[in-house]
N, C-alpha and C positions, 0 to 999 in steps of 0.2 A: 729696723723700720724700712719698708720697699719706699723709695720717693725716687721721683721725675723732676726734670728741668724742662723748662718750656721758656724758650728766648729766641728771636731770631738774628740775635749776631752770635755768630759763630764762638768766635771770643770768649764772649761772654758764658757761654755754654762750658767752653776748657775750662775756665777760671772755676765756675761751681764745680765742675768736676773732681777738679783738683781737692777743693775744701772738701767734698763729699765723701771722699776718700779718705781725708784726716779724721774722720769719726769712725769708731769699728762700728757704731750698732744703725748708721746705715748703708743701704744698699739701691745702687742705683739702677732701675729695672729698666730707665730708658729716659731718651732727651730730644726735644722736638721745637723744630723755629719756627712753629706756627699754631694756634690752639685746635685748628681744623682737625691734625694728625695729634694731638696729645688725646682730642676729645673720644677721636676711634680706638686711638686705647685703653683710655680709661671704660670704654664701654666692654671689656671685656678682660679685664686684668684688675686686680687688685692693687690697690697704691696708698699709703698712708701718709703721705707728706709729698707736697710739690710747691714747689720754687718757680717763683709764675713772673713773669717779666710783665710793665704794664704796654706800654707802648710798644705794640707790634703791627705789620700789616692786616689789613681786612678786618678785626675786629680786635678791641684792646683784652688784656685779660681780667679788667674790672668788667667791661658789659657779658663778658664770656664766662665770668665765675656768676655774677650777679642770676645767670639763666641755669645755673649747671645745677643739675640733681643730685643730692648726694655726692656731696666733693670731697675729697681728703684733706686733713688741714695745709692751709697757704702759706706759704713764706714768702709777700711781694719782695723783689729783686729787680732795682729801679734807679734810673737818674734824672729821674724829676720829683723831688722831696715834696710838691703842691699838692702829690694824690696819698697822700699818707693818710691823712683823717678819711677821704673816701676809702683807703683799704682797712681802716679799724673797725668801721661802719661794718662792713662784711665780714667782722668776725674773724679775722687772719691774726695769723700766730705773731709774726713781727713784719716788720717793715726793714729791707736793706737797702741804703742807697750805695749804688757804685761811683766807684771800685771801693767794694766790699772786700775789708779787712778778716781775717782770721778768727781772730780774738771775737769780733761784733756777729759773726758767722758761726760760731761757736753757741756763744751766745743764746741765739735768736733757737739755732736747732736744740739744745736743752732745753725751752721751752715746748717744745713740739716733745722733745722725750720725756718730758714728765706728762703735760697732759695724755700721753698713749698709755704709756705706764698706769695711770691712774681710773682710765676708758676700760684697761682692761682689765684689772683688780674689781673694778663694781661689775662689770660682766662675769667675772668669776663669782662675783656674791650672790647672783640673781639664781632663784630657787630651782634644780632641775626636774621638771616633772615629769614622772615615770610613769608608764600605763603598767601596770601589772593583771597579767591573764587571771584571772579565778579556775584556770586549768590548763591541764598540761598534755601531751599524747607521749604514751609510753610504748615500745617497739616489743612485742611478742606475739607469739600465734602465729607468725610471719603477716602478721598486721599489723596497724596502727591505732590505737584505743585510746579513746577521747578521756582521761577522768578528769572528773572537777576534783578538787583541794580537799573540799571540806566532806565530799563524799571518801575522803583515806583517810583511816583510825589508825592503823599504823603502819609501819612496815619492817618486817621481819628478813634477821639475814642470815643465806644459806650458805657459805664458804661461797662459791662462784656465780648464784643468782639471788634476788630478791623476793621475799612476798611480799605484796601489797593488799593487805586488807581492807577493801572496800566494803561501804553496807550491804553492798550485791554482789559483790564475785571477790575471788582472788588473781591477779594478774602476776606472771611472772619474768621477768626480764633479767636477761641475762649481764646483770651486772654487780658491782659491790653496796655497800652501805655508805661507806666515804662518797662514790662516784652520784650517787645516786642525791645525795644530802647536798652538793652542792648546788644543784639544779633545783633545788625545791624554796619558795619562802621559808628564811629564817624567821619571820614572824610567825608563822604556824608552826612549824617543822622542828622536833629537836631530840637530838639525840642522846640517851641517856644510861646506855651502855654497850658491850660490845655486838648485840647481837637486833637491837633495838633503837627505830627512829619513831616518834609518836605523836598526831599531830594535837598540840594541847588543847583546844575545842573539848576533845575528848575524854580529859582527866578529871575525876570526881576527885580523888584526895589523894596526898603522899605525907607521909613519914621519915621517921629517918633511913627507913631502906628499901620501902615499896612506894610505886606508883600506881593505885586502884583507879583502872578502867574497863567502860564494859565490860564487868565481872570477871576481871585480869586481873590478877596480882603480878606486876613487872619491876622486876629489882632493879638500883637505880647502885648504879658503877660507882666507884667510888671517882674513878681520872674523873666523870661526870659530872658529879654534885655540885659541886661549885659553882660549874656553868650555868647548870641547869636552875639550880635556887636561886642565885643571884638577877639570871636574867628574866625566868618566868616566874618566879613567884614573888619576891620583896616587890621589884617592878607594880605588880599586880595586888598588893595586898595591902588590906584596910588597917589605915593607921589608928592608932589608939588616942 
């Protein structure tokens, strides 16, 4: 975790140092004796934990957290134990009074390592939503051809280039069937033997060793079958 010190006695500043240091998982990205210079760099740096003195010149760190947008969580760091309930009020991780012990130093920052810990685990749960094209441009002709998805029934493969059979044309690019299959939605797209990718929109019925599409009989590989049955058709198929 990146965190800051913000104190204006020097001292005091070594001393968190020193403890900051005694934890591997943080890192101290900088220390400042006045909230003036912590606030210009919090406008521009990332920081997840700071250790905020309350009693400084020109403004204290309770009316300076109290206005601050979006703060990192606080560790007040203090020798007057009367503003503790004011620092709970604002939501701070713990409360240190000096001269802050190791042990209570300790402490107070595994409370800030679990709530991160835990901030960022629900951030990982949160859904990611993908835009996905309904088309793609494929490189031939020494140009650039716009197809839509659902306009390719299949695509056929030549040792060193591809055909792509569209309801309107064939397109062909110079590349393989693996290369070409990784680029394409697995939801439509599937490959079903060595010389064939097919996108299933397009399949009327299979057996055990044909695939009947537009009035194609396409045999269906054996390394294939498994994949192919289990993810496109059980997936899909009406239960009894």
């Amino acid at each position: 975790m990146k965190c800051i010190i913000v104190d204006d006695e020097p001292l005091a500043r070594e001393g968190m140092e020193l403890n900051v240091k005694e934890m591997g998982f943080l890192e101290l990205v900088g220390q400042f004796p006045n909230v003036v210079a912590a606030n210009a760099f919090l406008a521009g740096n990332e920081v997840d934990l700071m250790f905020l003195d309350i009693q400084m010149p020109g403004i204290t760190g309770i009316d300076w957290l109290k206005n601050l947008q979006h703060p990192p969580m606080v560790i007040f760091a203090t020798a007057y134990p009367e503003y503790a309930l004011k620092g709970f009020e604002l939501n701070v991780v713990d409360y240190l009074l000096k001269p802050i012990r190791l042990e209570r130093f300790m402490n107070a920052v595994n409370k800030a390592k679990e709530i991160y810990d835990s901030k960022k685990k629900e951030k990982n749960k949160e859904p990611k939503i993908e835009k996905e094209n309904n088309y793609t441009y494929i490189a031939a002709d020494r140009k650039y051809i716009k197809v839509f998805y659902e306009d390719v029934i299949y695509i056929e493969g030549m040792k060193d280039y591809v055909v792509v059979h569209t309801k309107g044309q064939k397109i062909m690019p110079a590349m393989n069937l693996k290369t070409i299959l990784k680029q394409l939605p697995s939801s439509i797209f599937v490959r079903v033997n060595k010389s064939y990718i097919l996108n299933v929109n397009y399949i009327q019925s299979v057996d055990n060793d044909f695939i009947v599409m537009e009035k194609m009989e396409i045999p269906l590989g054996r390394t294939y079958k498994e994949h192919f049955i289990n993810n496109y058709i059980r997936n899909n198929l009406l239960k009894r």
